[in-house]
C-alpha positions as CSV (number, residue, x, y, z in Angstrom):
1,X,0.0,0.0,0.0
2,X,1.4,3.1,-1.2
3,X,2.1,6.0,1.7
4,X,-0.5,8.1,2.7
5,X,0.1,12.2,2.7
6,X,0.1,13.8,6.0
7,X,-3.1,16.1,5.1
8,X,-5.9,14.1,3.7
9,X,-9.7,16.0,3.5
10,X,-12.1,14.8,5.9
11,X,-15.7,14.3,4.7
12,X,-16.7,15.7,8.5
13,X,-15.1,19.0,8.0
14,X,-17.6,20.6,6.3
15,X,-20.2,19.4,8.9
16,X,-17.3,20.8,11.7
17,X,-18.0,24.3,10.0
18,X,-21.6,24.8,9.1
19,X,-22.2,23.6,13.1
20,X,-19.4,26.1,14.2
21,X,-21.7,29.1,12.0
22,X,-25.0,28.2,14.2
23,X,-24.1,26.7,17.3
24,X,-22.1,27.8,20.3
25,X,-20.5,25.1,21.2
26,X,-19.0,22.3,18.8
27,X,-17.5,19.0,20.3
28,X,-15.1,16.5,17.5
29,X,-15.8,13.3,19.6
30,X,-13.7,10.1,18.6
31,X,-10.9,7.4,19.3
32,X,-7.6,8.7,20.2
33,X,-5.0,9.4,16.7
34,X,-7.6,9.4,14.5
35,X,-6.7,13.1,13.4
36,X,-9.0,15.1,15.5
37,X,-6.5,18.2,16.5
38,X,-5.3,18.2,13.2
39,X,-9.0,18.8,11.5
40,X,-10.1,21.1,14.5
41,X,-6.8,23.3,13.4
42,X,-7.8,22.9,10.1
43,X,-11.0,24.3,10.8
44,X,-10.3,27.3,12.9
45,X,-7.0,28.4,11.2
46,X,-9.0,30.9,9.0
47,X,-11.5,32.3,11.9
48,X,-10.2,35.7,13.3
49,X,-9.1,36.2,17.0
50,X,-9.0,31.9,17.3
51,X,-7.0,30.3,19.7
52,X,-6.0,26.7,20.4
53,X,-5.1,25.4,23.5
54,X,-4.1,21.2,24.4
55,X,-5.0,19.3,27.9
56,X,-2.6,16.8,26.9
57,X,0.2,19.8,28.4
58,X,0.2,19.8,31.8
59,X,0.2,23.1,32.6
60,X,-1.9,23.9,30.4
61,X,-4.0,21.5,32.3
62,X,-3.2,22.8,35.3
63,X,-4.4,26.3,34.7
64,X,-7.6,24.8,33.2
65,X,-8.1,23.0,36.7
66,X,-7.0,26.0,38.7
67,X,-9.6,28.8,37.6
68,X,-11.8,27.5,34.5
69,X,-13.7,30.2,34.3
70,X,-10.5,32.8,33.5
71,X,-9.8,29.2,31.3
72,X,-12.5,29.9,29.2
73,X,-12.4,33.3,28.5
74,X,-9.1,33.6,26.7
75,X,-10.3,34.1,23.7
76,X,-12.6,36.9,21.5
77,X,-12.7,34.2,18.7
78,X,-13.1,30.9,18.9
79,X,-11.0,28.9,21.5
80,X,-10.5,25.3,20.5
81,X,-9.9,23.3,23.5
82,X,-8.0,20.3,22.4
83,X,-8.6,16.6,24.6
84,X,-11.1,18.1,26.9
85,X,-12.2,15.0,28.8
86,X,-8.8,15.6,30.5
87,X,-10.5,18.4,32.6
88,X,-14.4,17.9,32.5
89,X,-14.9,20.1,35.0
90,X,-14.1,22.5,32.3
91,X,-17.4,22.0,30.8
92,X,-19.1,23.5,33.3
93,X,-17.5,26.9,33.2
94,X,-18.2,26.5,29.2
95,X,-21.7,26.4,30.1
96,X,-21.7,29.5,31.9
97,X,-19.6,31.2,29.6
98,X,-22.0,30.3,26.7
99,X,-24.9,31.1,28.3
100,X,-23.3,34.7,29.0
101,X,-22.3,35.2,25.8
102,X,-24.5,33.2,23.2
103,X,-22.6,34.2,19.8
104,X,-21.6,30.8,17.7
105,X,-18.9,29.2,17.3
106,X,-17.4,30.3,21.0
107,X,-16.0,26.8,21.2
108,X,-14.8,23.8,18.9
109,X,-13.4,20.9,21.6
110,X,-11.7,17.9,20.8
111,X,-12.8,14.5,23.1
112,X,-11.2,11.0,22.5
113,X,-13.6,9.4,24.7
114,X,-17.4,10.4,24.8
115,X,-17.1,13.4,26.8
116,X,-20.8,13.6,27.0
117,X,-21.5,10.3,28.5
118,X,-19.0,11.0,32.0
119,X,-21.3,11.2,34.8
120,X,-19.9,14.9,35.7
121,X,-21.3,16.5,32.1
122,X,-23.9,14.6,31.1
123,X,-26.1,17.4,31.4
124,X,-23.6,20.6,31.4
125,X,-24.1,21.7,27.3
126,X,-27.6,20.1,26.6
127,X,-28.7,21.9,24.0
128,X,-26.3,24.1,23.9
129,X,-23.3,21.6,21.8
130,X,-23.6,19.6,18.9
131,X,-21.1,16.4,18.9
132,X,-19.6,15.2,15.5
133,X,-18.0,12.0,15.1
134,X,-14.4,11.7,13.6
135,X,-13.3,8.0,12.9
136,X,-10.5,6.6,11.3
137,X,-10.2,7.4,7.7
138,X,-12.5,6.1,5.5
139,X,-11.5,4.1,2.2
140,X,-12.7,7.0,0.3
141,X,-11.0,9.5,2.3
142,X,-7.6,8.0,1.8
143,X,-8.4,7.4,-1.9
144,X,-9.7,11.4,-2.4
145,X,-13.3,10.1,-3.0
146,X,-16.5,11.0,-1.4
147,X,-17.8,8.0,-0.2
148,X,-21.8,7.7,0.2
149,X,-22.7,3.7,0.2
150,X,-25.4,4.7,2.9
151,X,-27.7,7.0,0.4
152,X,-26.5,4.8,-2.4
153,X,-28.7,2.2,-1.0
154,X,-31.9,4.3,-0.7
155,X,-31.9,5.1,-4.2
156,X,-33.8,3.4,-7.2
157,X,-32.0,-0.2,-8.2
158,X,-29.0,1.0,-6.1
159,X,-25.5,0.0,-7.9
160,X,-26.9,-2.1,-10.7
161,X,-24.2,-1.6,-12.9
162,X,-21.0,-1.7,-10.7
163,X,-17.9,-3.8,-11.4
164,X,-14.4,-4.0,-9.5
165,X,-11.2,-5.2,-10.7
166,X,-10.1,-5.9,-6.5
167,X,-9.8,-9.3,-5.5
168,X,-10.2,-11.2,-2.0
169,X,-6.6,-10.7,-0.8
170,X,-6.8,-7.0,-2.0
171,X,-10.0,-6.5,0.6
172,X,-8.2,-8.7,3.3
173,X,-4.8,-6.2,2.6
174,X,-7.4,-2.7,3.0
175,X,-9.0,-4.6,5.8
176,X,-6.3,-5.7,8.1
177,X,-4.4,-2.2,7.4
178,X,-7.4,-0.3,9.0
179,X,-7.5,3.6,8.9
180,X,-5.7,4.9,11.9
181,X,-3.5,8.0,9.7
182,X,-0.3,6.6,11.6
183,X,-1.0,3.2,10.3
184,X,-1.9,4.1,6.8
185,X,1.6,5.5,6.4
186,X,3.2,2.3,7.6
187,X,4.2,-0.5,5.2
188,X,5.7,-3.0,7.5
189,X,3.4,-5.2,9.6
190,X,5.7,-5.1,12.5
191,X,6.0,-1.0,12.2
192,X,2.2,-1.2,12.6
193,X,2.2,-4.1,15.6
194,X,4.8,-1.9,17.1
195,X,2.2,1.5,16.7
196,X,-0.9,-1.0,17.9
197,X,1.0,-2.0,21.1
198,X,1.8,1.4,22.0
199,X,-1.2,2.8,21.0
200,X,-3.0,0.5,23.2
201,X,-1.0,1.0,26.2
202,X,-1.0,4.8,25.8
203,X,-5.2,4.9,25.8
204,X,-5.2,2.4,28.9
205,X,-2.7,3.8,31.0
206,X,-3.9,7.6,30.4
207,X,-7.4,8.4,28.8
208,X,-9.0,5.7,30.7
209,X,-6.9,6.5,33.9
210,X,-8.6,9.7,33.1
211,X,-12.0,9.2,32.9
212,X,-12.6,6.1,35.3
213,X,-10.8,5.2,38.5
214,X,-10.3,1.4,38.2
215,X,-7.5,-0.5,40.0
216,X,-7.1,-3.2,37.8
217,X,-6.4,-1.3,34.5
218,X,-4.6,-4.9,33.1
219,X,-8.1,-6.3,33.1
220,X,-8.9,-4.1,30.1
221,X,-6.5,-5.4,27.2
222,X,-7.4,-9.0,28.0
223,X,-11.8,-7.8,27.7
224,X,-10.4,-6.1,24.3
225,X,-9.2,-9.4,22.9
226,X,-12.0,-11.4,24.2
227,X,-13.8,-9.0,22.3
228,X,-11.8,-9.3,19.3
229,X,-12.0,-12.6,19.4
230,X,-16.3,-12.4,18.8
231,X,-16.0,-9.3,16.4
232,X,-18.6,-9.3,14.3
233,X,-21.2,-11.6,16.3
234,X,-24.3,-11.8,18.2
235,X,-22.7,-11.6,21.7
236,X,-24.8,-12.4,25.2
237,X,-23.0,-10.0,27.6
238,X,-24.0,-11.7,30.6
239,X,-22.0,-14.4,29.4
240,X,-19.0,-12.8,28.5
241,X,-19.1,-11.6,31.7
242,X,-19.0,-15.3,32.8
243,X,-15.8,-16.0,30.8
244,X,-14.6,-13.1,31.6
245,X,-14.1,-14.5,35.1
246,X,-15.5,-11.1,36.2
247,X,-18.6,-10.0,38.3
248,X,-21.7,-8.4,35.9
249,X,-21.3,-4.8,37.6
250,X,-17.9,-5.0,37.3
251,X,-17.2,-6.1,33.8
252,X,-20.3,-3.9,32.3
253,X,-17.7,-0.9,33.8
254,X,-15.5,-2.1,32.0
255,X,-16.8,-2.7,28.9
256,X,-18.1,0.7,28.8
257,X,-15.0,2.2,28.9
258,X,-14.2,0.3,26.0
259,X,-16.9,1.2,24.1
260,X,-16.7,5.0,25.5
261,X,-13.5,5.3,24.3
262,X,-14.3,4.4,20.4
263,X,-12.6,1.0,20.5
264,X,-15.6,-1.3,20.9
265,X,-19.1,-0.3,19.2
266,X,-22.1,-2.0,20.2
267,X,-24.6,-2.6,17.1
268,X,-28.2,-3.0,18.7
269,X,-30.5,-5.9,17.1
270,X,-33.3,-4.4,14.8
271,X,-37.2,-5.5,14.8
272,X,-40.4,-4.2,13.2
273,X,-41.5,-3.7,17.0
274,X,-39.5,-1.2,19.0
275,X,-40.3,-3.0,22.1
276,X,-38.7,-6.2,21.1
277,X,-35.0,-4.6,19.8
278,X,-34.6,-4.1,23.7
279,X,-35.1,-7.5,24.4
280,X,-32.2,-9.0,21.5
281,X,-28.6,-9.1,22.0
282,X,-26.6,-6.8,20.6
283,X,-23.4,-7.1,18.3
284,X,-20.0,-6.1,19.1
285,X,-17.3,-4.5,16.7
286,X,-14.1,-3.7,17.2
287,X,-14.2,0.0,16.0
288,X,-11.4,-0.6,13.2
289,X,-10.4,-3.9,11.3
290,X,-6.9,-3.0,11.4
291,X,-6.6,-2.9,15.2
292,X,-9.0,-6.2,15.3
293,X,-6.4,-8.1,12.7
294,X,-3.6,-7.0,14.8
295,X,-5.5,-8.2,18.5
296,X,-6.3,-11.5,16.6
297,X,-2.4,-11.7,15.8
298,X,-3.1,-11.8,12.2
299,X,-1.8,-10.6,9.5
300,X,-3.5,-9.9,5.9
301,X,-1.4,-12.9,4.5
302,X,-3.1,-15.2,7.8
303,X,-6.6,-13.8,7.1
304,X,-6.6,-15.6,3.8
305,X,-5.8,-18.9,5.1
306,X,-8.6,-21.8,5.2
307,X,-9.0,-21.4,8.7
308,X,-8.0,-17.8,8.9
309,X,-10.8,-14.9,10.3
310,X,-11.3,-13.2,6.7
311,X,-15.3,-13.3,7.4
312,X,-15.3,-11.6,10.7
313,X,-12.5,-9.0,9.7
314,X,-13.8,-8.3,6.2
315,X,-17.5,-8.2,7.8
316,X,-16.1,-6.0,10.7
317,X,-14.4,-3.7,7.8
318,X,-17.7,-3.1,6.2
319,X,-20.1,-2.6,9.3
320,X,-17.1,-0.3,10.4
321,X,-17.0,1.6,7.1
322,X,-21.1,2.1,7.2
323,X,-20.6,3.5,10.9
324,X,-18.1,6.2,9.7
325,X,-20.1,6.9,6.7
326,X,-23.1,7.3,8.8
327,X,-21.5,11.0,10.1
328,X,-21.3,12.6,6.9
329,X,-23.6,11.0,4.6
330,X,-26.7,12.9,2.6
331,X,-29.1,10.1,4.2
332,X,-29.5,9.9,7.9
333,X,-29.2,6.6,8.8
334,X,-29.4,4.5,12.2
335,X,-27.0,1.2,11.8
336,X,-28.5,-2.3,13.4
337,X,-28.0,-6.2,12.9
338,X,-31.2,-8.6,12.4
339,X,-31.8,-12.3,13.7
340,X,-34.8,-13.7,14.0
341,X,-36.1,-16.8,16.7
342,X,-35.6,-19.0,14.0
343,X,-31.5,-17.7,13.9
344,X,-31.9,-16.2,10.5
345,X,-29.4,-13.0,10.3
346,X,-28.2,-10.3,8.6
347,X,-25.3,-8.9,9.4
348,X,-25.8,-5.2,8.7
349,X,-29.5,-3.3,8.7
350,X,-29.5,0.7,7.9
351,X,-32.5,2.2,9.1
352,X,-33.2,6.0,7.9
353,X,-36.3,8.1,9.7
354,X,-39.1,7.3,7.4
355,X,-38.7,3.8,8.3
356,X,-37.0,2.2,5.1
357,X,-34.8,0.1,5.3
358,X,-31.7,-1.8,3.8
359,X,-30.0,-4.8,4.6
360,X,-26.2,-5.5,4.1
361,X,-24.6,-9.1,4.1
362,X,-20.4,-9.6,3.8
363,X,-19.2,-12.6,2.3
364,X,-15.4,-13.5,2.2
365,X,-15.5,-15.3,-1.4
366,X,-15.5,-14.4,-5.2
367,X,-18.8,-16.2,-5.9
368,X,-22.5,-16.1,-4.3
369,X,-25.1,-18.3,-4.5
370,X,-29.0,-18.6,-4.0
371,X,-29.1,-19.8,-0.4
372,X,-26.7,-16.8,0.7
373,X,-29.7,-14.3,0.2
374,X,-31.4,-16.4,2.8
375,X,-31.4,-13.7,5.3
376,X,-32.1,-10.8,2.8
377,X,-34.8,-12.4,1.3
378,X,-36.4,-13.2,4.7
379,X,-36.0,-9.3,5.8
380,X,-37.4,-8.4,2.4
381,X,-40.9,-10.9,3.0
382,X,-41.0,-9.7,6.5
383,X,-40.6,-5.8,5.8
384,X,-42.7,-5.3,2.6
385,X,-42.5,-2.1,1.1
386,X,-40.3,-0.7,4.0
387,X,-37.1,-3.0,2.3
388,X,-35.6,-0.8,-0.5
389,X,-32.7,-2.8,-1.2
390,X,-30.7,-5.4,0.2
391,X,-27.0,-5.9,-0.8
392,X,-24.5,-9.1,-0.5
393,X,-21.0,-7.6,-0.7
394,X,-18.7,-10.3,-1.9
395,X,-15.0,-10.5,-3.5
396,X,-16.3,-11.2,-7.0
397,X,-16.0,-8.7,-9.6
398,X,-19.5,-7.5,-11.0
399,X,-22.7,-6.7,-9.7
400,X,-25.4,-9.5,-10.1
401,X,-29.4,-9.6,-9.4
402,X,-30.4,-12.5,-7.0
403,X,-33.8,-11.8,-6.9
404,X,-36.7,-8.7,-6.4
405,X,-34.5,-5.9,-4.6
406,X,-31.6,-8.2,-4.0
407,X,-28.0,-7.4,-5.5
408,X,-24.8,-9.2,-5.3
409,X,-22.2,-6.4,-5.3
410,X,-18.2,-6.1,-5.0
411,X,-16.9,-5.1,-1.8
412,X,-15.2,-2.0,-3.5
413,X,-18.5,0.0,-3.4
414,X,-18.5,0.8,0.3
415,X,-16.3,3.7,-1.1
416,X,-16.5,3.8,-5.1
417,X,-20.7,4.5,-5.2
């Protein structure tokens, strides 16, 4: 894989700036290195009287702590207060200073967990902040194209025509590469286990140190992997927690730290009857393929083996891709899985606010067949007119009908549609 430039457009900048023009407060909110200082410097470098300030420096911290309210007022322009869950505290004086002074665009902050989940802000900025997601890059974003698979989906006989030239170990290479911007300009696999390792120890030993006071900090890389090693699956928390060797309370703590911090994200199950999701387990992700091939100790070469884990990376890749997609795309969109009793699935479900829907299935291979469609086709019975499309991605090279609003379709349009 060729090396990445430093500066590469995020689709989420725009959305950073038309929030910034109407809203007083504006919050970047993702996993740590996933470029969210460098777009937030990006955005305010041409707004007049702006001024950036980091948490990560510890006096600068310090001061923050000491007397936020003087903190917040530094600035005439915008201030952009970068890795804020490092003081949350800070987000009360923000309050106060907004609801002084209500002019937009007083603040653009930078989290790397979910600031607004922490017990001590939950309710500081209701109403008053509007949080945008920043993941690791997209495919399209590294390959300067503006990816939309989500509103591709809802329109009329969605991707009909597409072809790809990309083969299974081509997907398994973009897969187990992932899109952390560190790891994108890495060639070597052991450059990249070498970034993973520290990465990992660097999040656990100070943003959750950060946010949570938990004495067994160790615990955490062990729930990652077990995690990792159910990626992509229908997963009965209670019983993890039983494997886990762990009490309920206490590993639920812990896996939402996990999950606060951008590394895990929980998929909920999807049903015609709102009551009923509730009641279905949920599926776990980890939040990037490349860091899940490099927790499974695989490599791109592994994945393709007969007994390698191409389905659950290469699934985990697209349900991953959809979820950063999902912040930028023309077509709200709600991501879910679906399973019925009877333990027909599918692994992806977009739902957008009128109630359509779409259904997604990954499959590691070059060819399809009939009885893949299983799930799709049982979705499609169940949901009527509600099903606009539903959409096999496989390893194969053109786009094939499989039936009334059912489409097998190369892998390669999660970022070239």
């Amino acid at each position: 894989m060729s090396e990445t430039p430093i500066l590469i457009s995020r689709h989420v900048a725009g959305e950073v700036e038309a929030a910034l023009a109407d809203t007083r407060v504006v919050l970047i909110n993702g996993a740590r290195q996933v470029g969210k200082s460098t777009l937030a410097a990006m955005v305010i470098a041409d707004r007049p009287r702006s001024r950036s300030v980091t948490l990560d420096d510890a006096a600068t911290r310090a001061a923050a702590e000491a007397d936020p309210v003087g903190f917040v007022q530094q600035s005439a322009g915008t201030l952009l207060i970068d890795e804020v869950q490092r003081a949350p505290d800070l987000l009360l004086a923000i309050k106060a200073e907004v609801d002084r002074d209500q002019r937009p665009g007083r603040f653009l902050l930078t989290g790397s967990a979910q600031v607004l989940s922490l017990p001590r802000v939950s309710d500081a900025l209701a109403g008053r902040i509007e949080p945008i997601e920043l993941w690791p890059f997209s495919q399209g974003e590294l390959r300067g194209r503006r990816d939309d698979f989500v509103a591709a989906l809802f329109r009329r006989a969605p991707l009909a025509d597409f072809e790809s030239s990309l083969k299974k170990t081509d997907y398994l290479e973009v897969a187990a590469t992932g899109g952390y911007p560190e790891i994108t300009r890495r060639t070597s696999a052991a450059r990249r286990r070498r970034w993973f390792d520290a990465y990992l120890e660097t999040l656990v030993q100070r943003d959750i140190r950060d946010i949570a006071d938990l004495e067994r900090l160790s615990e955490l890389p062990r729930l990652l992997r077990m995690i990792a090693a159910r990626s992509a699956n229908v997963v009965n928390v209670e019983a993890l927690a039983r494997d886990s060797r762990m009490a309920g309370p206490t590993f639920r703590r812990y896996l939402n730290l996990l999950e606060l911090t951008f590394l895990v994200q929980r998929v909920p199950a999807w049903s015609t009857s709102r009551t009923a999701r509730a009641l279905h387990s949920p599926k776990f992700y980890v939040g990037d393929s490349g860091l899940l091939t490099h927790l499974l100790g695989a490599s791109a070469g592994s994945l393709a083996e007969p007994r390698g884990a191409s389905g659950s990376v290469l699934e985990t890749y697209a349900a991953m891709e959809i979820r950063r997609q999902i912040s930028w795309s023309d077509q709200p969109a709600s991501l879910h899985h679906y399973r019925t009793k009877d333990g027909v699935e599918v692994d992806c479900l977009l739902e957008v606010p009128d109630g359509r829907i779409a259904g997604i299935e990954v499959k590691a291979a070059a060819t399809v067949a009939a009885a893949d469609f299983r799930g799709l086709r049982t979705l499609r019975d169940g949901a009527g007119e509600a099903f606009t499309a539903g959409i096999l991605l496989y390893c194969g090279a053109q786009t094939l009908p499989f039936g009334e609003r059912l489409w097998a379709v190369p892998m390669a349009a999660l970022w070239e549609s």
